[in-house]
C-alpha positions in Angstrom: 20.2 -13.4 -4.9 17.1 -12.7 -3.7 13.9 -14.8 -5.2 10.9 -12.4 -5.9 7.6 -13.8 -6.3 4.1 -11.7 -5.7 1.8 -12.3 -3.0 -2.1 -12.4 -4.7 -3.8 -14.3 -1.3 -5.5 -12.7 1.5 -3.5 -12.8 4.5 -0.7 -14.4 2.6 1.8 -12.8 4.7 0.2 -14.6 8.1 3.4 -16.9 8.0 5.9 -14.4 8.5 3.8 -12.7 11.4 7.0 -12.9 14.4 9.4 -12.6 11.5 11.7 -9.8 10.7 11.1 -8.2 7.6 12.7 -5.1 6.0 10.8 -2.6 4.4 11.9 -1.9 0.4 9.3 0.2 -1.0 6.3 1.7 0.2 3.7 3.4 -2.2 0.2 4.2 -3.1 -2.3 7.1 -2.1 -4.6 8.5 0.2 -7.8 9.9 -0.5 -10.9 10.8 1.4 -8.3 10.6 4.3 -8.2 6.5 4.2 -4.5 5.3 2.7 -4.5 2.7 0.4 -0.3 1.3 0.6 1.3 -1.7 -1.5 4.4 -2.9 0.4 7.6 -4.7 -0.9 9.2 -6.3 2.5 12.1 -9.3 2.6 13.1 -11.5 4.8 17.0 -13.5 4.9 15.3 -15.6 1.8 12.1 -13.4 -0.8 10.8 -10.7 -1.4 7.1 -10.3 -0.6 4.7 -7.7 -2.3 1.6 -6.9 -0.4 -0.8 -4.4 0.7 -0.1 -2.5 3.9 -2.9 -3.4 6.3 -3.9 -1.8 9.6 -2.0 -2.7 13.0 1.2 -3.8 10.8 4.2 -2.6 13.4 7.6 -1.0 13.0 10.0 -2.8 15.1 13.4 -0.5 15.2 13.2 2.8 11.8 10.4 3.1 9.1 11.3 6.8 6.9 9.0 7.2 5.4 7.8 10.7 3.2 3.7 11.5 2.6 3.7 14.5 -0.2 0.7 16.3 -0.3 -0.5 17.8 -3.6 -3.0 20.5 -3.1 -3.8 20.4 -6.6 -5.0 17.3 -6.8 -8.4 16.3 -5.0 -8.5 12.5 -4.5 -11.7 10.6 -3.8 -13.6 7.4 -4.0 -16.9 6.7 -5.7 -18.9 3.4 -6.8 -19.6 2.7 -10.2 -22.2 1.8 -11.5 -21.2 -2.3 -10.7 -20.8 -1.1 -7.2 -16.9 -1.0 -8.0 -14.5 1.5 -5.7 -12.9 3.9 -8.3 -10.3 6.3 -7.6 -11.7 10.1 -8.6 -9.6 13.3 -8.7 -11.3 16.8 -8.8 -9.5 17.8 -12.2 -11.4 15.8 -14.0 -14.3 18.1 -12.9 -12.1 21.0 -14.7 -11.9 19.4 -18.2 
């Protein structure tokens, strides 16, 4: 049985570094061309849940499926607390 538990620290994965891991689920979005991926890997033991950073490697087979949806125009503004908000172009059309 496999013990889940969530990962909230930065760089909480560093342990498991030269560790094999399988990849579960992969999902999130990408907008103004930069992706922004949670990842549920497991080793022999957990399962880990975690953003997807740069330089993260496959070692053998990763399948993975990007869908594009044309009508949807994904971008990323500030708020007014200098907050990253996700923005998509049809909330221009309401």
């Amino acid at each position: 049985m496999l013990q889940r538990r969530i990962i909230l620290q930065r760089n909480a994965l560093n342990g498991l570094k030269n560790k094999p891991l399988e990849l579960f689920s992969l999902i999130g979005i990408i907008a103004d061309g930069k992706p922004h991926l949670h990842a549920v890997v497991s080793d022999c033991e957990r399962a880990y849940a975690e953003h997807l950073e740069e330089g993260c490697r496959t070692l053998y087979l990763a399948e993975i499926v990007v869908l594009e949806v044309k009508s949807v125009d994904l971008t990323r503004i500030r708020d007014e607390r200098n907050i990253l908000k996700l923005k998509s172009g049809l909330e221009d059309r309401a």
